[in-house]
N, CA, C and O atoms as a GROMACS GRO file, in nm:
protein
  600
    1UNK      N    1  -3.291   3.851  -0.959
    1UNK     CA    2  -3.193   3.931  -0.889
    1UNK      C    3  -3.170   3.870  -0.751
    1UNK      O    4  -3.260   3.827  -0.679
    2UNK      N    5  -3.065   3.871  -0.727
    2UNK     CA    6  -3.025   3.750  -0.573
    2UNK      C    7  -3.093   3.867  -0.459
    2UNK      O    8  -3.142   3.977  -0.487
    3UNK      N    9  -3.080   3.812  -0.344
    3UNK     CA   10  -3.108   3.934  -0.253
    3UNK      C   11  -2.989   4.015  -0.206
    3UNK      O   12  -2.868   4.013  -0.232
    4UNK      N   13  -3.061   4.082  -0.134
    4UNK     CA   14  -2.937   4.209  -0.128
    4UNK      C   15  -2.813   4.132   0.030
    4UNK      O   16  -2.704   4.164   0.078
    5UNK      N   17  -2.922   4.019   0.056
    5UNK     CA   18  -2.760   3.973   0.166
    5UNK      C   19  -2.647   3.915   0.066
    5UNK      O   20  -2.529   3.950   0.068
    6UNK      N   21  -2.696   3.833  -0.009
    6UNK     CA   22  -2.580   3.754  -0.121
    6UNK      C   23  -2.531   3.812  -0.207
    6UNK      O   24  -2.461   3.755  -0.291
    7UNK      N   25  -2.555   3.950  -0.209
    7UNK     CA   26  -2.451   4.067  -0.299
    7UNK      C   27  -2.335   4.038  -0.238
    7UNK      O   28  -2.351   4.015  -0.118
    8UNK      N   29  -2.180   4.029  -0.290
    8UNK     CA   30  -2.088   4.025  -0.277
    8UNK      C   31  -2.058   4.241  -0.262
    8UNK      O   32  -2.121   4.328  -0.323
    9UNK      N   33  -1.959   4.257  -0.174
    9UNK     CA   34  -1.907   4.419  -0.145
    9UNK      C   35  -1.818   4.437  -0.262
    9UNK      O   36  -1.739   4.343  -0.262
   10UNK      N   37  -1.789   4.542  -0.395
   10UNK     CA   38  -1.767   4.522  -0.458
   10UNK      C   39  -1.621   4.624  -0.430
   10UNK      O   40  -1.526   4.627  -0.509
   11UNK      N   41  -1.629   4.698  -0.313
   11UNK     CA   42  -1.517   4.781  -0.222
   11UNK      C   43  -1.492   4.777  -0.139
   11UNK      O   44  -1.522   4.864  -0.057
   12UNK      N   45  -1.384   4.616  -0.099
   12UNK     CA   46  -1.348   4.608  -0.022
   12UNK      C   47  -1.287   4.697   0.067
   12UNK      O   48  -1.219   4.787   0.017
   13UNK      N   49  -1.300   4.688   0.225
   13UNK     CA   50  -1.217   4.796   0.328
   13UNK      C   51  -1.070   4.760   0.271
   13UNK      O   52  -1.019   4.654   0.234
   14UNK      N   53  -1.018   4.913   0.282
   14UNK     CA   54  -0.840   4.916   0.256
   14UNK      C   55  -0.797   4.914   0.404
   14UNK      O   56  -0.834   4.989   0.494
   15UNK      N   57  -0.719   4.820   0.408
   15UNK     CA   58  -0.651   4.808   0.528
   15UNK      C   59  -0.551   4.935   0.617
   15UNK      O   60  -0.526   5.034   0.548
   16UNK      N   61  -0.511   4.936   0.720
   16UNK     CA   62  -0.403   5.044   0.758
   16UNK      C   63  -0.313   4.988   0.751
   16UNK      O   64  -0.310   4.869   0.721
   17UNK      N   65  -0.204   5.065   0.779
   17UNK     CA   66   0.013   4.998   0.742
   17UNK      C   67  -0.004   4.975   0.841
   17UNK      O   68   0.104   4.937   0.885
   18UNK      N   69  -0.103   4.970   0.944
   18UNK     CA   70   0.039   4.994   1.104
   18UNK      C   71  -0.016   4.797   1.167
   18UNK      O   72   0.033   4.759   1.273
   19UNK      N   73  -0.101   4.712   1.099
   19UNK     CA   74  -0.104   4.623   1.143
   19UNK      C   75  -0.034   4.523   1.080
   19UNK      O   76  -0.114   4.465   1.006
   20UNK      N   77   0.115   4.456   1.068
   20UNK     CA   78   0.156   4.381   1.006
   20UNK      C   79   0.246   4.314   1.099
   20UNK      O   80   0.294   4.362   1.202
   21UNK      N   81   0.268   4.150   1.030
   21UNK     CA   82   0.416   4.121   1.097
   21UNK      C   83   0.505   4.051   1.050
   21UNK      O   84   0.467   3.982   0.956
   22UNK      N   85   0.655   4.036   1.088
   22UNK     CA   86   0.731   4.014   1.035
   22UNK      C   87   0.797   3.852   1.087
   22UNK      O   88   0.851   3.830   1.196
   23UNK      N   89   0.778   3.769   0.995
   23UNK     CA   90   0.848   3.619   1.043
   23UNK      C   91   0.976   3.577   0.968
   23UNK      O   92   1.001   3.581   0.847
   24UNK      N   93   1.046   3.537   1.068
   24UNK     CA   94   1.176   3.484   1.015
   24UNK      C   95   1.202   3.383   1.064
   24UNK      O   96   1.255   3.406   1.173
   25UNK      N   97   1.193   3.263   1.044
   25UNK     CA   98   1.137   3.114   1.103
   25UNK      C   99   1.291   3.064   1.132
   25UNK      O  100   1.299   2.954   1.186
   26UNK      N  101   1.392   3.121   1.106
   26UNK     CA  102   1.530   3.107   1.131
   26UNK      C  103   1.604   3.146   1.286
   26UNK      O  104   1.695   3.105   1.357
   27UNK      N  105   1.493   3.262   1.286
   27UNK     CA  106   1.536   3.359   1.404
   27UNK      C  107   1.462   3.344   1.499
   27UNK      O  108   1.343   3.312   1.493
   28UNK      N  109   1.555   3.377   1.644
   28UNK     CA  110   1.448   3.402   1.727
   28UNK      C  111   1.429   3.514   1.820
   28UNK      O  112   1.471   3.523   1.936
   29UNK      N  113   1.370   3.583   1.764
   29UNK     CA  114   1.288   3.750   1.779
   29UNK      C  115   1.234   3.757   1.944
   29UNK      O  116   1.112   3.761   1.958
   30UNK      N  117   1.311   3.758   2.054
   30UNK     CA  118   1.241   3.725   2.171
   30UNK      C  119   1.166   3.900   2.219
   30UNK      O  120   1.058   3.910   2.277
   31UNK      N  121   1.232   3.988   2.187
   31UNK     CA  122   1.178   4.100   2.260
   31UNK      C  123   1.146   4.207   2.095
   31UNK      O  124   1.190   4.166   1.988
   32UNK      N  125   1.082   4.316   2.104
   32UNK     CA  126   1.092   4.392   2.010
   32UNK      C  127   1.004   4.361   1.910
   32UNK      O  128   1.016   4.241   1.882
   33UNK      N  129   0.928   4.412   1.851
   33UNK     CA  130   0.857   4.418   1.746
   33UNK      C  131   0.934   4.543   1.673
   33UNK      O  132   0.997   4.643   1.709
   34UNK      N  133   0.879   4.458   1.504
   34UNK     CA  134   0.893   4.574   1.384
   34UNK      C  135   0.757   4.702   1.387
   34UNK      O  136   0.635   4.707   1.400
   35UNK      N  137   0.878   4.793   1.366
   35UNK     CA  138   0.781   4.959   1.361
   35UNK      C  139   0.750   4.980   1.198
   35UNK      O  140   0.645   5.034   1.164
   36UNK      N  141   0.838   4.939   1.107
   36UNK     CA  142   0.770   4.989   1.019
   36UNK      C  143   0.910   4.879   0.909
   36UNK      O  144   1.001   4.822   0.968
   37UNK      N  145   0.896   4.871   0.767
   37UNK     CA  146   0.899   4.813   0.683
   37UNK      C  147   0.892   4.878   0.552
   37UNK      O  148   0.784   4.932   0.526
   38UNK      N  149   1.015   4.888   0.438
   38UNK     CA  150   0.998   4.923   0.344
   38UNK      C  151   1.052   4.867   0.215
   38UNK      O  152   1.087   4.751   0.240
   39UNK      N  153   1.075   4.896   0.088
   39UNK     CA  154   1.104   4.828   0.003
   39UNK      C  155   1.085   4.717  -0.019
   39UNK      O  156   1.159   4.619  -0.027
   40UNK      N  157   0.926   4.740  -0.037
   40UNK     CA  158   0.845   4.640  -0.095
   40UNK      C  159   0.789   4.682  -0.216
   40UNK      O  160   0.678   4.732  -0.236
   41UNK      N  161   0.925   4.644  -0.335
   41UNK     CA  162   0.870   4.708  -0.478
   41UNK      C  163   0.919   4.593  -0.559
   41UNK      O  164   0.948   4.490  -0.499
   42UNK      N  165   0.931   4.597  -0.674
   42UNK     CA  166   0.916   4.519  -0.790
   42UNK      C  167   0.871   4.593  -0.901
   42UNK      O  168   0.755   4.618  -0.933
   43UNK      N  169   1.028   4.642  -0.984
   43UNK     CA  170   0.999   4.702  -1.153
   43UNK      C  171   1.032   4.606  -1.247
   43UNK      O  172   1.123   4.527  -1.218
   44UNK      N  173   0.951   4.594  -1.399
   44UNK     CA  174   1.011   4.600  -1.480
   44UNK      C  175   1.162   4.631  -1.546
   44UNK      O  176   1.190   4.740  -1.495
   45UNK      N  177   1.249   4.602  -1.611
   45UNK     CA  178   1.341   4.653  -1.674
   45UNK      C  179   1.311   4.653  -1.813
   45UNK      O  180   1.253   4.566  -1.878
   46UNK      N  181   1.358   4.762  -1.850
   46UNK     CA  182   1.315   4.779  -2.017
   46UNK      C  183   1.490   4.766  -2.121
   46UNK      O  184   1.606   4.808  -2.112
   47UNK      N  185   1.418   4.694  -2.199
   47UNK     CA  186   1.554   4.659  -2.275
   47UNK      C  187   1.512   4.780  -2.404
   47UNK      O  188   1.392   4.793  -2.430
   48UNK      N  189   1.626   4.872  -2.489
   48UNK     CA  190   1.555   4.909  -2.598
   48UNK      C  191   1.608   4.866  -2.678
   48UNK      O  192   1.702   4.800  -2.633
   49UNK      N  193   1.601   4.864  -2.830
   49UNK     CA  194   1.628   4.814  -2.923
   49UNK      C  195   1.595   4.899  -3.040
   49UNK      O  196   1.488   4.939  -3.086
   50UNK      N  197   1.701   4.914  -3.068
   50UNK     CA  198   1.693   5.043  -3.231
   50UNK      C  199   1.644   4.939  -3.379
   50UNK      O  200   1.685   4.826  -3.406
   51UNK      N  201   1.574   4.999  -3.433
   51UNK     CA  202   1.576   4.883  -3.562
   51UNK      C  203   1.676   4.930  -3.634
   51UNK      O  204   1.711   5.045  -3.604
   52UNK      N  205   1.734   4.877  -3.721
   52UNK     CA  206   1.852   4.957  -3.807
   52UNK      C  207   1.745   5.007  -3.934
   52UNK      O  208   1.647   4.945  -3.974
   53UNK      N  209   1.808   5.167  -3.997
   53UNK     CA  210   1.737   5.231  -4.090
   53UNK      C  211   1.592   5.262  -4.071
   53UNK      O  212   1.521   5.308  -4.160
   54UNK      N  213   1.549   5.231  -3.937
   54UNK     CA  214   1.421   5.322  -3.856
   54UNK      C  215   1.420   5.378  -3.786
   54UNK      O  216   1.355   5.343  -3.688
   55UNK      N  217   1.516   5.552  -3.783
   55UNK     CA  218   1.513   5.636  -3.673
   55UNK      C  219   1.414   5.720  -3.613
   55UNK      O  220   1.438   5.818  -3.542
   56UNK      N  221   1.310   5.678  -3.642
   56UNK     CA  222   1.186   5.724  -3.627
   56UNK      C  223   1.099   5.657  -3.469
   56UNK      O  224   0.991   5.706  -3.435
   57UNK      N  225   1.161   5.548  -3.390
   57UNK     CA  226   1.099   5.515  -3.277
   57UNK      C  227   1.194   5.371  -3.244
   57UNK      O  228   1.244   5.306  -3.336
   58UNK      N  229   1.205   5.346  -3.151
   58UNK     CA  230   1.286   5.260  -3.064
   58UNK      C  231   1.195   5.134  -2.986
   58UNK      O  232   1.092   5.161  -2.922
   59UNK      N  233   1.244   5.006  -3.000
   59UNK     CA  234   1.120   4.917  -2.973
   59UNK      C  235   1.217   4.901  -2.848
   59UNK      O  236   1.337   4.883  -2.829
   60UNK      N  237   1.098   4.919  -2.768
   60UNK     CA  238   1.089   4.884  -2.609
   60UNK      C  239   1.064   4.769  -2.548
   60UNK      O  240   0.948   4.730  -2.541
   61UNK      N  241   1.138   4.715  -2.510
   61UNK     CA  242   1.056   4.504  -2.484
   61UNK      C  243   1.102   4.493  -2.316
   61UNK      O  244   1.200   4.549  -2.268
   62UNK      N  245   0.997   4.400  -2.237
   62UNK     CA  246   1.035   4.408  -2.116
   62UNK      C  247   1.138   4.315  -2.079
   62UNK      O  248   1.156   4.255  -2.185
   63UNK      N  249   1.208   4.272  -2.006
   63UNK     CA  250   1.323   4.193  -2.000
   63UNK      C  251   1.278   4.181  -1.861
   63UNK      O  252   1.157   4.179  -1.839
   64UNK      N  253   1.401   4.168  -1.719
   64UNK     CA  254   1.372   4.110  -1.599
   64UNK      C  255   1.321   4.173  -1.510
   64UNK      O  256   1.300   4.293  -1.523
   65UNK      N  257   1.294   4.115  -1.414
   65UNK     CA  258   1.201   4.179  -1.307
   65UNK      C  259   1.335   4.238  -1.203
   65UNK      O  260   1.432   4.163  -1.196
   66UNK      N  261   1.339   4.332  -1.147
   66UNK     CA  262   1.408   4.355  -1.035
   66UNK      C  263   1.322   4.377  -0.924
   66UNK      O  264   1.201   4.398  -0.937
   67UNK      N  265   1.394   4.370  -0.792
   67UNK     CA  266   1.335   4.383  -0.670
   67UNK      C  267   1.372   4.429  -0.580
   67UNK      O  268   1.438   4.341  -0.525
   68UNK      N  269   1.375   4.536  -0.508
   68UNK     CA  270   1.432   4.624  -0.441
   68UNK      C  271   1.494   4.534  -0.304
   68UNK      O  272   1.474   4.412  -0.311
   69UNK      N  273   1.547   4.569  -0.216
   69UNK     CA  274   1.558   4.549  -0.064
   69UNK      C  275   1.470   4.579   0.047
   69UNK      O  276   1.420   4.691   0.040
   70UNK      N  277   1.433   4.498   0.162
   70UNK     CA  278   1.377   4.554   0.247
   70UNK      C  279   1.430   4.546   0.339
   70UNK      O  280   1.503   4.450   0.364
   71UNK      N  281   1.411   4.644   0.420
   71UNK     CA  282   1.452   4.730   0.550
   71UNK      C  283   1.343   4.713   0.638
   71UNK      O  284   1.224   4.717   0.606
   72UNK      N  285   1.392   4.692   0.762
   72UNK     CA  286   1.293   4.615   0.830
   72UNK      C  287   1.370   4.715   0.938
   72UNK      O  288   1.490   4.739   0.937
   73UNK      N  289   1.242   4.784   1.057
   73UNK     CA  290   1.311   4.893   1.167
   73UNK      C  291   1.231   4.878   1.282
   73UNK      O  292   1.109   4.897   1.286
   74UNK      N  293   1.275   4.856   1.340
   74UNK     CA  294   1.247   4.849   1.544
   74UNK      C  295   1.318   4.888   1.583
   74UNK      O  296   1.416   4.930   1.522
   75UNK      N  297   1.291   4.895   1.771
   75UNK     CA  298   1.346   4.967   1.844
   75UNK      C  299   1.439   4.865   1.886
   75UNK      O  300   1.415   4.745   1.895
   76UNK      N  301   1.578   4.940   1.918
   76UNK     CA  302   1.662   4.894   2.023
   76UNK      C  303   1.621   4.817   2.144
   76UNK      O  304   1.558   4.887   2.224
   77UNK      N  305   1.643   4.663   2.190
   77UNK     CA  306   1.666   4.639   2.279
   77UNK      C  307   1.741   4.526   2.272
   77UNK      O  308   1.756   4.440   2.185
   78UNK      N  309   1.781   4.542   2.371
   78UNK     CA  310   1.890   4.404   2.467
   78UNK      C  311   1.886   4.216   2.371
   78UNK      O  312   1.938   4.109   2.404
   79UNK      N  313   1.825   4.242   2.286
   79UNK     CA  314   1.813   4.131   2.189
   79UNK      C  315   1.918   4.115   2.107
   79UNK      O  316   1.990   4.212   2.085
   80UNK      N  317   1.939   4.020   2.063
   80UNK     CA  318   2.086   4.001   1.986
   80UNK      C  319   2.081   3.968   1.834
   80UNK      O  320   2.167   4.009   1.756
   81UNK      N  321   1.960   3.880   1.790
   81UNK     CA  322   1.927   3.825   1.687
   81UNK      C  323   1.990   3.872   1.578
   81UNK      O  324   2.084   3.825   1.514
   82UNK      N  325   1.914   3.989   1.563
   82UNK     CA  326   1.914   4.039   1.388
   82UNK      C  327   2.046   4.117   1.406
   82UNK      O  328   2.091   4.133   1.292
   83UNK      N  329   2.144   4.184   1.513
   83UNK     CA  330   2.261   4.210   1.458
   83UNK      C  331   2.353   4.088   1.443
   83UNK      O  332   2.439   4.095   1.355
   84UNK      N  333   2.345   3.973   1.520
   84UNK     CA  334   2.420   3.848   1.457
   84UNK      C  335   2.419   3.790   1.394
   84UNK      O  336   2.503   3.702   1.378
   85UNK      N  337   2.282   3.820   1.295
   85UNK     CA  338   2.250   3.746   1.141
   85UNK      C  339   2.314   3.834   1.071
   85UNK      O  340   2.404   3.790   0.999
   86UNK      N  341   2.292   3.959   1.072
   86UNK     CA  342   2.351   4.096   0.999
   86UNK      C  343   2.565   4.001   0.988
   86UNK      O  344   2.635   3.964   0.893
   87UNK      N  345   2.582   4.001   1.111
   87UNK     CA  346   2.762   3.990   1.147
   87UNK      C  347   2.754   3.852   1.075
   87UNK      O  348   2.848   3.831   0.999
   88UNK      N  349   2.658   3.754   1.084
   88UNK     CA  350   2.738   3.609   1.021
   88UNK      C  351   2.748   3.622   0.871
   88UNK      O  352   2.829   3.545   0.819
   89UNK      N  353   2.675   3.713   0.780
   89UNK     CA  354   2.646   3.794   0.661
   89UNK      C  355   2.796   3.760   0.633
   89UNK      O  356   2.823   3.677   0.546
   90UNK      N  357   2.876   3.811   0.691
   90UNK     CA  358   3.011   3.891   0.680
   90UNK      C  359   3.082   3.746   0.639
   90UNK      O  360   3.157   3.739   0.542
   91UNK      N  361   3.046   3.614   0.735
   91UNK     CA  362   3.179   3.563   0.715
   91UNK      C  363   3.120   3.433   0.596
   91UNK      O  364   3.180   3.404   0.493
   92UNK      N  365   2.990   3.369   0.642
   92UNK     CA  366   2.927   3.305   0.522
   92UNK      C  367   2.762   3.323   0.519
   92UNK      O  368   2.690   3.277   0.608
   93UNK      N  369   2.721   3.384   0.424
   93UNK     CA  370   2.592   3.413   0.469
   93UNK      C  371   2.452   3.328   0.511
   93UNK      O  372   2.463   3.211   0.473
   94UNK      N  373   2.350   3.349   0.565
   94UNK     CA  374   2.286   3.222   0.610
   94UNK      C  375   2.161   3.307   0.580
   94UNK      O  376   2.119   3.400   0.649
   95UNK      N  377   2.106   3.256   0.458
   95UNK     CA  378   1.989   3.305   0.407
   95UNK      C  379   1.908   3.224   0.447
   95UNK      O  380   1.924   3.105   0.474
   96UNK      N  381   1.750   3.338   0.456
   96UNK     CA  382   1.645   3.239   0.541
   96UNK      C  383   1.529   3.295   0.480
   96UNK      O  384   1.538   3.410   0.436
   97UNK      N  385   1.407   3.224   0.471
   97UNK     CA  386   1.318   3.297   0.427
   97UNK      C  387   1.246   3.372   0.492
   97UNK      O  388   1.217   3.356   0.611
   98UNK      N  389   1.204   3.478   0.408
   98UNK     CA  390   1.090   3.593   0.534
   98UNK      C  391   0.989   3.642   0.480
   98UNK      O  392   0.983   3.693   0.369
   99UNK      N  393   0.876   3.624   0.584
   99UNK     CA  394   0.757   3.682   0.501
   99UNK      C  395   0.704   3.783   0.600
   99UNK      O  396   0.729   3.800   0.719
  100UNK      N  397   0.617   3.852   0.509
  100UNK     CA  398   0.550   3.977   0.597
  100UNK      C  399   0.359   3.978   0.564
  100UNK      O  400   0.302   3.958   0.457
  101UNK      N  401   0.311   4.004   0.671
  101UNK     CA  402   0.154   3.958   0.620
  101UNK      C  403   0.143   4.098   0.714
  101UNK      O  404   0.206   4.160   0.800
  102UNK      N  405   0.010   4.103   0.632
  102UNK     CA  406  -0.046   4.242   0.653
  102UNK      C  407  -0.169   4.232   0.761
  102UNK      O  408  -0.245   4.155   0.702
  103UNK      N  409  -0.228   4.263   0.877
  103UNK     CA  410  -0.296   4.185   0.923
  103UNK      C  411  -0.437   4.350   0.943
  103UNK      O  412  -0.410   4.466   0.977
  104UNK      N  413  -0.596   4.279   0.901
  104UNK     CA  414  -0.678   4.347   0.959
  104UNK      C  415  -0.718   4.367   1.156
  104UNK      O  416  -0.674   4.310   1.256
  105UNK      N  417  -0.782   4.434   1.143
  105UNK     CA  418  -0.831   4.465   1.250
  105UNK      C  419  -0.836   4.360   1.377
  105UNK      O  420  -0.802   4.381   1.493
  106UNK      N  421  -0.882   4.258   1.326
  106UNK     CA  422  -0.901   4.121   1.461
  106UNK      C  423  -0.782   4.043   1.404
  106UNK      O  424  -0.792   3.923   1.428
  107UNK      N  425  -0.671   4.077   1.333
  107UNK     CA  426  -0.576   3.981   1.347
  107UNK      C  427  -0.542   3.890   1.258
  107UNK      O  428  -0.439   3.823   1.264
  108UNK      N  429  -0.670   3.878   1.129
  108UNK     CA  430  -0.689   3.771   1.036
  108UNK      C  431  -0.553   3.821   0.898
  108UNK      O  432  -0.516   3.938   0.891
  109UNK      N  433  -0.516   3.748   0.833
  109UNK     CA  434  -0.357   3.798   0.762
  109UNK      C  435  -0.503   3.894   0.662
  109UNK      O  436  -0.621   3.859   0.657
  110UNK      N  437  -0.471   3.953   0.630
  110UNK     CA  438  -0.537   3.992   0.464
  110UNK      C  439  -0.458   3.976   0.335
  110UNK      O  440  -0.501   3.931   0.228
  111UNK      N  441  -0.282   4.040   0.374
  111UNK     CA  442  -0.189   3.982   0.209
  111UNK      C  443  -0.073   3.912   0.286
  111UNK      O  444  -0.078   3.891   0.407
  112UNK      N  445   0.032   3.878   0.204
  112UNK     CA  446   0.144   3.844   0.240
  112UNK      C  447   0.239   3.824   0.174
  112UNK      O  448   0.240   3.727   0.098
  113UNK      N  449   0.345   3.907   0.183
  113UNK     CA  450   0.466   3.891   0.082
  113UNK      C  451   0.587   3.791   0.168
  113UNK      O  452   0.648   3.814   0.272
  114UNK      N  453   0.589   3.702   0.095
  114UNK     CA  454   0.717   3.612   0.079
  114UNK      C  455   0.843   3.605   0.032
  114UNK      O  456   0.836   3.635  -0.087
  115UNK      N  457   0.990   3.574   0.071
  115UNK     CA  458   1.069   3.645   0.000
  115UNK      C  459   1.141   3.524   0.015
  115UNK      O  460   1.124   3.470   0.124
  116UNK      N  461   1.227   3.462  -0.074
  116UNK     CA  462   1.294   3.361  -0.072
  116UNK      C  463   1.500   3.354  -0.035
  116UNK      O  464   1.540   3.470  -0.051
  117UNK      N  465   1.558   3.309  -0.016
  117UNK     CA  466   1.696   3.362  -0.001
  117UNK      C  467   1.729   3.479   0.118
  117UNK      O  468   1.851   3.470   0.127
  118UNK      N  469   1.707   3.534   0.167
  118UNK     CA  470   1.695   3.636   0.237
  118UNK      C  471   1.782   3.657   0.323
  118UNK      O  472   1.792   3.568   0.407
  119UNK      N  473   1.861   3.759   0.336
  119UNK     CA  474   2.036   3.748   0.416
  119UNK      C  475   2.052   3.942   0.406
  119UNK      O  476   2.041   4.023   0.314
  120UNK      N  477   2.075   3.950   0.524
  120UNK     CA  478   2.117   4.085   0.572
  120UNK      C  479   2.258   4.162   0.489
  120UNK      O  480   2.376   4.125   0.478
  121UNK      N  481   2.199   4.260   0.448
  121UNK     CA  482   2.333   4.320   0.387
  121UNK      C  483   2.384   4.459   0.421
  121UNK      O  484   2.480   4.508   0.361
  122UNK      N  485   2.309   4.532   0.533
  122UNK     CA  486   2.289   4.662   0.564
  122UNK      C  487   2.230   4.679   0.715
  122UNK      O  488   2.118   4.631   0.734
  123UNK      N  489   2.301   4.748   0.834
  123UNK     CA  490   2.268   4.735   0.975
  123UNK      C  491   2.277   4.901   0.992
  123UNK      O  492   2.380   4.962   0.964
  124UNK      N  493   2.183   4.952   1.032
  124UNK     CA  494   2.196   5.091   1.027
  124UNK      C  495   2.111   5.135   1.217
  124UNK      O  496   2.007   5.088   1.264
  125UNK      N  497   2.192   5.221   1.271
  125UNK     CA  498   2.189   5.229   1.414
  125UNK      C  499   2.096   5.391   1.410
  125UNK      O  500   2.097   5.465   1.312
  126UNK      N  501   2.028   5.418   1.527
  126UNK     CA  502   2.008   5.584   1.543
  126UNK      C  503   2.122   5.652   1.573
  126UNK      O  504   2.231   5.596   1.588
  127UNK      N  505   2.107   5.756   1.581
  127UNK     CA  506   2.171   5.862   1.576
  127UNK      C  507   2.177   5.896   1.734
  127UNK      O  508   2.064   5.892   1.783
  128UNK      N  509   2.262   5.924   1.812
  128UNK     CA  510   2.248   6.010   1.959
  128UNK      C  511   2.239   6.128   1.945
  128UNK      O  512   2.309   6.202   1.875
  129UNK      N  513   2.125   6.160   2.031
  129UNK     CA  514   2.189   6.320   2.103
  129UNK      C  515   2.085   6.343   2.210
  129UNK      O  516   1.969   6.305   2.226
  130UNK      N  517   2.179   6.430   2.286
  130UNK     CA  518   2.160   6.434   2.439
  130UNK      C  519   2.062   6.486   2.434
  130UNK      O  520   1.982   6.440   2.516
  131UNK      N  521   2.004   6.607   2.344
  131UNK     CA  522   1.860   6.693   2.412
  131UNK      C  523   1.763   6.615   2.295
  131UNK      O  524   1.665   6.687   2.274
  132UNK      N  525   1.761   6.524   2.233
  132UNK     CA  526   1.621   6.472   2.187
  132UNK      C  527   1.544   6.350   2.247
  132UNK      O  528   1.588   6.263   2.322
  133UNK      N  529   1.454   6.363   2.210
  133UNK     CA  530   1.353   6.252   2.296
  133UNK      C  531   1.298   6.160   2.205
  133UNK      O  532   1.193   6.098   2.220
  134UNK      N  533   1.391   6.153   2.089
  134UNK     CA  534   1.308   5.969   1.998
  134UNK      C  535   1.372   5.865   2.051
  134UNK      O  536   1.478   5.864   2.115
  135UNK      N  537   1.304   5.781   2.019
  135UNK     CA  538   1.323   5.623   2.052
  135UNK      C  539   1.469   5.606   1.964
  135UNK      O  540   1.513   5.666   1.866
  136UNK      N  541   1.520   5.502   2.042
  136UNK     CA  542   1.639   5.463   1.952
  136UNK      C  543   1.611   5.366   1.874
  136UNK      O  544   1.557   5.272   1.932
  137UNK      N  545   1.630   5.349   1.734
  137UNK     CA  546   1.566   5.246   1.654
  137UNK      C  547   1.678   5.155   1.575
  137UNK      O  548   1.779   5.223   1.594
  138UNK      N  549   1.712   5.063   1.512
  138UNK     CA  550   1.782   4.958   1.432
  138UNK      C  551   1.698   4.956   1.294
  138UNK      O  552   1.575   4.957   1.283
  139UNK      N  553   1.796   4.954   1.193
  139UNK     CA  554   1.690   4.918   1.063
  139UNK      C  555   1.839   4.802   1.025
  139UNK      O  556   1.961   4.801   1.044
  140UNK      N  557   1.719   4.704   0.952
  140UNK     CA  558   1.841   4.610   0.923
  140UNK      C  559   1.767   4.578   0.725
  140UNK      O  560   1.660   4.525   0.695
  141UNK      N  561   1.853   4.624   0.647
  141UNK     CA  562   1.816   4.640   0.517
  141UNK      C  563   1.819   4.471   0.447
  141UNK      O  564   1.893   4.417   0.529
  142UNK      N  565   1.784   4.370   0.353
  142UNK     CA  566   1.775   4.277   0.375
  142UNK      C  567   1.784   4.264   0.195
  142UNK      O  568   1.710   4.330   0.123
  143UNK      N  569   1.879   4.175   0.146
  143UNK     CA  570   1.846   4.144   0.005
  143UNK      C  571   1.790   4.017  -0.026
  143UNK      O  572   1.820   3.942   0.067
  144UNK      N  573   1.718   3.951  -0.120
  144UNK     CA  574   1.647   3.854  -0.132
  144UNK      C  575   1.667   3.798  -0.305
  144UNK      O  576   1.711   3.866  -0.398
  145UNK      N  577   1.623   3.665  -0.311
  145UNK     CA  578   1.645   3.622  -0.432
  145UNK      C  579   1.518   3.624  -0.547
  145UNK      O  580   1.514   3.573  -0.659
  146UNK      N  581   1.414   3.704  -0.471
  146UNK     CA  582   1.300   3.710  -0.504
  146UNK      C  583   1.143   3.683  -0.408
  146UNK      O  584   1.133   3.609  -0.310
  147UNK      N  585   1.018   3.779  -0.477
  147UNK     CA  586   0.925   3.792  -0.382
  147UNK      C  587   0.817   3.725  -0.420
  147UNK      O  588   0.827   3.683  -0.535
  148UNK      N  589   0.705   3.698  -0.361
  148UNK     CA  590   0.616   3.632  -0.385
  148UNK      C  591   0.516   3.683  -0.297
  148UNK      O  592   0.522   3.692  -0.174
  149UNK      N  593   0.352   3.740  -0.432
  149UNK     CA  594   0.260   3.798  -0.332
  149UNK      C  595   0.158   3.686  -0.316
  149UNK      O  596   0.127   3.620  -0.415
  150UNK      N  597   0.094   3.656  -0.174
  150UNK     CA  598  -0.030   3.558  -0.197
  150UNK      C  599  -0.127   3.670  -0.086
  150UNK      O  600  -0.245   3.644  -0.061
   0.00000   0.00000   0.00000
């Protein structure tokens, strides 16, 4: 039996959401950090298929992968970047790749999703009003040609 230092932890610590970051090696992100990040999914599609003269059950087979959009949200400031990638969208798009790594406690990555093609398709602003006190935030929604976890 090895000793109990060379036991491997067989439950690893689960990380928290709130340490991650966002690179876009295209852009340059001078002020502002990302607050939060979503649509990070990936389904199945199911094709069905009737047999003929077997109405008794329907064969189910998997077919392509889809992959949602991500939305990427910070606060407002005086930075220009990501609404002029969002506006060049419009006239020819300039896809770039982006990845997001999840980072522990001292900083070290722990995962990282990769996304290939990557071009703004969605710029969404806060909302005003005079008697509330949230931050004003930007979400910029993002479609991709596909993800990659390492």
């Amino acid at each position: 039996m090895p000793p109990a230092s060379a036991a491997t932890d067989t439950n690893p610590p689960i990380q928290h959401a709130k340490s991650f970051s966002v690179n876009i090696p295209t852009l340059t992100l001078e002020v502002g950090l990302f607050t939060q990040v979503t649509g990070l999914s990936a389904q199945v599609d199911v094709m069905e298929y009737p047999e003929g003269g077997v109405n008794t059950f329907v064969h189910r087979l998997p077919s392509r992968i889809k992959q949602g959009n991500v939305t990427l949200k910070r606060g407002v400031t005086s930075e220009k970047a990501l609404i002029q990638w969002f506006q060049a969208t419009v006239v020819k798009a300039q896809p770039a790749d982006l990845s997001i790594a999840v980072l522990d406690e001292v900083g070290n990555t722990v995962q990282t999703w990769s996304f290939r093609n990557a071009y703004p398709v969605k710029w969404t602003g806060s909302d005003l009003n005079a008697g509330g006190n949230e931050f004003l935030t930007q979400s910029l929604e993002i479609a991709h040609s596909g993800m990659k976890v390492m």
